[in-house]
Structure formats: C-alpha cells, structure tokens
C-alpha positions as CSV (number, residue, x, y, z in Angstrom):
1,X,0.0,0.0,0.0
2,X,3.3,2.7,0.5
3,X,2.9,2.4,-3.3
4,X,-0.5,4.0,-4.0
5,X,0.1,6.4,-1.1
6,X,3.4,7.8,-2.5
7,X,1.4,7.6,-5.7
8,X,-1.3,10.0,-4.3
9,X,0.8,12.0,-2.6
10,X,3.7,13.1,-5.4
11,X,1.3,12.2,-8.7
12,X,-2.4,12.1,-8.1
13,X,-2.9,15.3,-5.7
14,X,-0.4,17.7,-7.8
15,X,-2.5,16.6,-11.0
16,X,-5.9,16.8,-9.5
17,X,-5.0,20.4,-8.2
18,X,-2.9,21.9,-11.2
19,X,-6.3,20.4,-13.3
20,X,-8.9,22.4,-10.9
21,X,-6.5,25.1,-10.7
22,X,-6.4,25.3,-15.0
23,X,-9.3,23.6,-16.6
24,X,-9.7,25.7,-19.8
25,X,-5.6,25.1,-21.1
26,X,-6.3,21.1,-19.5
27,X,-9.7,21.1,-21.8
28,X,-7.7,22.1,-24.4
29,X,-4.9,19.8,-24.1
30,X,-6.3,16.8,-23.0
31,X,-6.0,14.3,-25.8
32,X,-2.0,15.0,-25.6
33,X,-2.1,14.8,-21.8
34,X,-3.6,11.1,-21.9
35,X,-1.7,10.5,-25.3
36,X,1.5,11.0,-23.1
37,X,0.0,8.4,-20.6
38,X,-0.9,6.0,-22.9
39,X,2.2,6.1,-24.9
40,X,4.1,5.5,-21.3
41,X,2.2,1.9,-21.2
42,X,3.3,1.1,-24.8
43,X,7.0,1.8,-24.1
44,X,7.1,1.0,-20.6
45,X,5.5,-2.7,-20.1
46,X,7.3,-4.2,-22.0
47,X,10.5,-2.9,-20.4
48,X,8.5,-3.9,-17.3
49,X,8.0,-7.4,-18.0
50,X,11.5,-8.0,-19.4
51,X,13.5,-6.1,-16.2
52,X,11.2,-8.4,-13.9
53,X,11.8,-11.4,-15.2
54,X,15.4,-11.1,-15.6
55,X,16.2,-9.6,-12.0
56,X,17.1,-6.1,-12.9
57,X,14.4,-5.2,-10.2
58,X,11.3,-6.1,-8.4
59,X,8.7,-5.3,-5.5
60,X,9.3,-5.2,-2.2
61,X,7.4,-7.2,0.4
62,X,4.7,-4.7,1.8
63,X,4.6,-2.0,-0.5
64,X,2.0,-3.4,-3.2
65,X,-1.9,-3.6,-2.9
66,X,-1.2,-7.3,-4.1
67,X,-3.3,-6.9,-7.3
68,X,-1.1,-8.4,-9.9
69,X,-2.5,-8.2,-13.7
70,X,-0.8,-9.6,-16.5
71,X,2.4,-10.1,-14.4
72,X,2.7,-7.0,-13.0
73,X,1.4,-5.0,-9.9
74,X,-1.5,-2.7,-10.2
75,X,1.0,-0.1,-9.3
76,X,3.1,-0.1,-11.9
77,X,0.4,0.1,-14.2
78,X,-0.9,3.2,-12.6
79,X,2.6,4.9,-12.0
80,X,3.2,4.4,-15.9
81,X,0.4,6.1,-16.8
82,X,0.2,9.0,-14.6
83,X,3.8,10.3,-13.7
84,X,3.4,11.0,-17.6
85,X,0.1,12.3,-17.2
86,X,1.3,14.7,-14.6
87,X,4.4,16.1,-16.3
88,X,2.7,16.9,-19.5
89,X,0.2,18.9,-17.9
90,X,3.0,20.5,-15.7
91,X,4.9,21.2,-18.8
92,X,1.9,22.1,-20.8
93,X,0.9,24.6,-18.3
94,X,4.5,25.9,-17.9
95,X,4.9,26.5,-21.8
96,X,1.6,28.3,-21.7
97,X,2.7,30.6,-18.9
98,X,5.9,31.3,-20.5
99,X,4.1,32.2,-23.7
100,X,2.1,35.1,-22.1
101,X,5.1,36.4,-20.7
C-alpha cells in the first residue's frame, strides 16, 4: 500500500489540483495529456516485464496492494500512466505561462 500512497501523494494530488487550478488550457490539451499516458504503457511494459523477469528489479514485500495483472502489480500500471500524465500537464501549463510572458 506505501505504493498508492506515494502515488497520491507526489502524482495524483499535484494533477488533481494543477487540473482544478487550470481547466480551460487542461480542456484544451487533454487528448495529448492522456496520449502521453498511454504512450508510457506502450514503451514501458514491456520494459516492465523483461526487467522483472530477468532480476534487474522487483517489488518489495509490503509495499503493493497485491493486485497483480498480466504479471505486474496494479501499481506499476498506474505509475506508468500518470507520472506521464502529470508532467505533460506540468509542462503544458508551464509552456503556456511562458508564452504570455
């Protein structure tokens, strides 16, 4: 569970604010936003799978919810998605404040 809370903590809760915070630019840019995410999974699984399987890291005792899909935690899945989901709206929302000044 340390997982999802560090996940809410420094992913969820700086996205769901900086989204309430900016909805027109986030209305406007959302289909990138979620592109970013999903392009993540495509790259990143894989990667995932391989790295598991061969040792180069895993999941410590504890940490995880203990959902496991498709050999992978829950998790992963969701930090995949949304760490890119929340730095292309911080970087979105940056370039557009840069652009007004």
């Amino acid at each position: 569970m340390k997982y999802l809370l560090w996940l809410t903590a420094f992913v969820w809760l700086p996205t769901i604010y900086l989204w309430a915070r900016y909805p027109e630019i986030i209305k406007t840019y959302w289909k990138s936003i979620f592109g970013c995410g999903l392009g993540a999974l495509l790259v990143s699984l894989p990667w995932d799978h391989w790295a598991i399987k061969n040792g180069v890291w895993f999941f410590p005792e504890g940490s995880l919810s203990g959902h496991w899909f498709l050999g992978l935690p829950l998790e992963e899945y969701l930090f995949i998605f949304f760490v890119p989901v929340c730095a292309a709206t911080f970087f979105i929302l940056m370039a557009k404040k840069d652009a007004r000044a």
